[in-house]
Structures are given as C-alpha cells and as structure tokens.
C-alpha positions as CSV (number, residue, x, y, z in Angstrom):
1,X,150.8,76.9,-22.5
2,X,149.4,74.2,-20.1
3,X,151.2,70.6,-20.0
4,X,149.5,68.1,-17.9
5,X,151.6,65.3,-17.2
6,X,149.8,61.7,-15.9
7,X,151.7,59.1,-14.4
8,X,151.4,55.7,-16.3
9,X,149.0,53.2,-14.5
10,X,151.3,50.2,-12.4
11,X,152.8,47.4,-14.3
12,X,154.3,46.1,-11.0
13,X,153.6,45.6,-7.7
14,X,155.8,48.7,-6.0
15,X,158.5,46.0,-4.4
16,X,159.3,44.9,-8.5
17,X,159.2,48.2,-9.6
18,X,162.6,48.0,-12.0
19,X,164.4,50.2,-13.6
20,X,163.7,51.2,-17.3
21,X,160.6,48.6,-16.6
22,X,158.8,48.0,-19.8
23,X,156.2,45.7,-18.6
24,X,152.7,46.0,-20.3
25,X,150.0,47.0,-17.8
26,X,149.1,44.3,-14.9
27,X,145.3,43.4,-13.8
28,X,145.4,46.0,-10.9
29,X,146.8,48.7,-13.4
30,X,144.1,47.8,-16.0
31,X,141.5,48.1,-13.6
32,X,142.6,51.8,-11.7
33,X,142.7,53.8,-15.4
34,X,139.7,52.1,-16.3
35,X,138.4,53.8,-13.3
36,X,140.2,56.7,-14.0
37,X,138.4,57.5,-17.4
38,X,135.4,59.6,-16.2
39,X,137.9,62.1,-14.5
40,X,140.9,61.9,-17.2
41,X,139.1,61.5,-20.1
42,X,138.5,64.9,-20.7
43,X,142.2,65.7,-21.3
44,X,141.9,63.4,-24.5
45,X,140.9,67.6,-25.4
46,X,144.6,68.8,-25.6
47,X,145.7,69.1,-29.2
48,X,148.9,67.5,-28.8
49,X,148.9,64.1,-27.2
50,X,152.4,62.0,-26.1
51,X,153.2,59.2,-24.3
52,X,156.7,57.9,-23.6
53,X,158.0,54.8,-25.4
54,X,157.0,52.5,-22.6
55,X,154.3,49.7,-23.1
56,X,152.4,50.7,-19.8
57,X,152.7,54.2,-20.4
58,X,151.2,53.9,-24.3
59,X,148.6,51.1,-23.1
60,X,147.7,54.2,-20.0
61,X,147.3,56.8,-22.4
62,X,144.9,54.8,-25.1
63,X,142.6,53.1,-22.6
64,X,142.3,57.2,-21.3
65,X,141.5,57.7,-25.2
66,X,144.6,60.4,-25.9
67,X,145.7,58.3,-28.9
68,X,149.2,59.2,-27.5
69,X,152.5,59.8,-29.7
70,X,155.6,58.3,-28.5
71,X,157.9,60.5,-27.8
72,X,161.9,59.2,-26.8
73,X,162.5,62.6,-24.2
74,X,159.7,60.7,-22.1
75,X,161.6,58.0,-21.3
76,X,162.8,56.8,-18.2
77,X,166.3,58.0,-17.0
78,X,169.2,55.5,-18.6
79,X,170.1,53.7,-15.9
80,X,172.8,51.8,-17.5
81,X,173.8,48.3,-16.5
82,X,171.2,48.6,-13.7
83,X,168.6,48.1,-16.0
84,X,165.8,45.5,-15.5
85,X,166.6,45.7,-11.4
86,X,165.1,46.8,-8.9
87,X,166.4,49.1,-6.6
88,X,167.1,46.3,-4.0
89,X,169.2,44.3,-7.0
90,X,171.0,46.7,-7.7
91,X,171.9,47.8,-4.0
92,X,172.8,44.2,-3.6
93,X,175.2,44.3,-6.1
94,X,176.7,47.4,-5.3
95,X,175.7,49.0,-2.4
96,X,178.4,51.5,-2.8
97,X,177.8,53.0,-6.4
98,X,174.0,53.0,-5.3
99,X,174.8,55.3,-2.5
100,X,177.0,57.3,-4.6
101,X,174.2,58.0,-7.1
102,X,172.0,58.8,-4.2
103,X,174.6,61.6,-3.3
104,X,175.5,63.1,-6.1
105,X,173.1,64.2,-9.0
106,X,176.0,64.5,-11.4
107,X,177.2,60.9,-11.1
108,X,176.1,57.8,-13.3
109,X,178.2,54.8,-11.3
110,X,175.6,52.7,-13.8
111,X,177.0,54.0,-17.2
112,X,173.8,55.5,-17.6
113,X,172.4,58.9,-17.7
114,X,173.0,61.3,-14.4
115,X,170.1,62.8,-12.3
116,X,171.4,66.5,-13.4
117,X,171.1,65.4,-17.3
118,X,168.0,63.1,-17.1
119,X,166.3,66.4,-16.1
120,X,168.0,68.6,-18.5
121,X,166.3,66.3,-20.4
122,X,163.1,65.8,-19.6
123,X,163.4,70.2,-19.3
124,X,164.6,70.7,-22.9
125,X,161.1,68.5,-24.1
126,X,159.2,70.7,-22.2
127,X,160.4,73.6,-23.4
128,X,160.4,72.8,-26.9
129,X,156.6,71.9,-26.8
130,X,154.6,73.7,-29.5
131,X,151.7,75.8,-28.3
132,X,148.6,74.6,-30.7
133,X,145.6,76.8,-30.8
134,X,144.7,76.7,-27.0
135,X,148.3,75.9,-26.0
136,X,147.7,72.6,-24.0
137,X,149.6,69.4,-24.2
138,X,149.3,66.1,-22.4
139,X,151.0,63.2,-21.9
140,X,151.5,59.7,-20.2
141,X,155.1,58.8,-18.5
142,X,156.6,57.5,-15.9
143,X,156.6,59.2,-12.7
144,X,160.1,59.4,-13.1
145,X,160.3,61.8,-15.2
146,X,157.3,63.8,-13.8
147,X,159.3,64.3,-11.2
148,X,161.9,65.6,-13.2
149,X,159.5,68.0,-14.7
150,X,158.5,69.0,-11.6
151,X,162.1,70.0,-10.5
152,X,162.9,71.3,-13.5
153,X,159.7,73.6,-13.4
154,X,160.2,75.0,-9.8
155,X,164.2,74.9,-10.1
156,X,164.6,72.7,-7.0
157,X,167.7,71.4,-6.3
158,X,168.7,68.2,-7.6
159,X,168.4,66.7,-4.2
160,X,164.7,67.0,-4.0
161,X,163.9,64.5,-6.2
162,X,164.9,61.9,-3.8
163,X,161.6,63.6,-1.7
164,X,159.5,63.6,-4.1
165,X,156.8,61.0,-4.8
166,X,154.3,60.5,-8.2
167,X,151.8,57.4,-7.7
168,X,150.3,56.2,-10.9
169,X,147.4,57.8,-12.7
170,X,149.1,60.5,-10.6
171,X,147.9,63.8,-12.8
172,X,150.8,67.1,-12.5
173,X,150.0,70.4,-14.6
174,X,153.0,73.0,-15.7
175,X,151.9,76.2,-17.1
176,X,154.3,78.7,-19.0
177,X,156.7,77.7,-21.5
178,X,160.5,78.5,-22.3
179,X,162.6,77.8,-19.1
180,X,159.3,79.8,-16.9
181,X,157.2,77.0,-15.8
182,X,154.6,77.0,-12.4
183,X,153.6,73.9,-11.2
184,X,149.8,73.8,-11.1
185,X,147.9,71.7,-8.2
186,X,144.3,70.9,-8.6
C-alpha cells in the first residue's frame, strides 16, 4: 500500500502558528495550493481520499480536487489547555511545563495528549488503512502529524520529532502497511 501524506497549505503566518489552529486558509495559503495543482492534482487518483478535521486542511485537499473525508486520527495532537497559543504563549505562561514537554515524550504538563501517544495515534490510522484495488491512499493534515507518521514509519525515537520539519503543501509517501512502513522521498 502507498499513503501519500500532504501538509495542509498555511493558515498563519509561521510566528501565529497555534496550537490545534483551526483557521481557514489565508491569502498566501490560497495562492501556494492553487499553484500546487498541476503537480498534486494527480493524487486526486488514490481511491481513498482523507483530510483531517481542520478547516485549512479540508479547504487544501478540495482546492487539490481529492474531495477529502474527514478523518478524527488526523488531527492535531491534544494539546490541552494550551490550545489556541502559540508556542511563545504558552512558554510565557509556563516556561517550565513547556520545557518539560520538550523533554519527555511521555509527559502532557497541558492535560493533553503526550508526544509517545499522539504517534501511537497517528500509527494505529496508518495501519488500519484499507488497501483498495491499487492500494494507495492520500490525505491532507497537519504537518504535525506527518511528522508523526514519519517517526512512526522509520521507528525513530521520540526525540526526533523535535528535528524534524514539514512545510506546507509539504508532500511525504509511506509504503507498506501493518507496523512495516518505508518512508518514500521523491
């Protein structure tokens, strides 16, 4: 099975990126996945199409013509009471939880999800994915949880997501299926 993953196009400028941000699509992300078409259109081919319950990500994934289901493993990581900040917020506030959850993946000093389960997560969708005729899947998320896919395909450790980096319209490919996944580049 192939999954091919695209980051959502920006709904913020990266200084008001915010956690669990819901924000439809701004100007600048209208106009890059409009000019993203020609090359991502053709994955509007897949048989089974998702998107995760954010407006920017849905809003992405129609403009690219996937018709996208929603799908609630997509979303972003639960970040509890830290929701709607930024990271900068949210260090002001408490710079000490913050750089406890930096430290260790299986803390959640927000009351939200921890790193360790939001990839268990994100892992569990991708191995529960049903292979259609040709076995290929696509979807539009945050880069978030691409990132956790990625980890969760190669088996990194938990502290390489912190060196990780998706940019929108950003486009990741996992081939295999059941718990054996190889990231695919290119």
């Amino acid at each position: 099975m192939l999954v091919t993953l695209i980051a959502a196009a920006r709904s913020s400028s990266l200084d008001d990126a915010r956690f669990g941000d819901n924000r439809p699509l701004d100007a600048a992300g209208w106009a890059s996945v409009e000019r993203a078409v020609p090359a991502l259109a053709p994955l509007a081919a897949a048989e089974l199409r998702y998107c995760s319950p954010t407006t920017g990500s849905r809003q992405t994934g129609d403009v690219l013509g996937l018709a996208p289901l929603a799908q609630p493993a997509l979303r972003d990581c639960d970040m509890g009471r830290w929701q709607g900040l930024t990271l900068r917020e949210a260090t002001a506030r408490e710079p000490a939880a913050v750089e406890f959850w930096f430290g260790d993946p299986r803390s959640a000093p927000h009351g939200g999800e921890t790193l360790i389960a939001f990839v268990g997560r994100v892992g569990g969708w991708l191995d529960t994915r049903p292979a259609g005729p040709h076995g290929r899947v696509v979807a539009v998320t945050e880069p978030s949880v691409i990132r956790a896919a990625m980890l969760y395909a190669l088996k990194a450790p938990p502290f390489a997501y912190w060196r990780t980096e998706v940019h929108p319209l950003s486009v990741v490919s996992l081939s295999g299926g059941g718990g054996r996944w190889n990231l695919r580049l290119g």
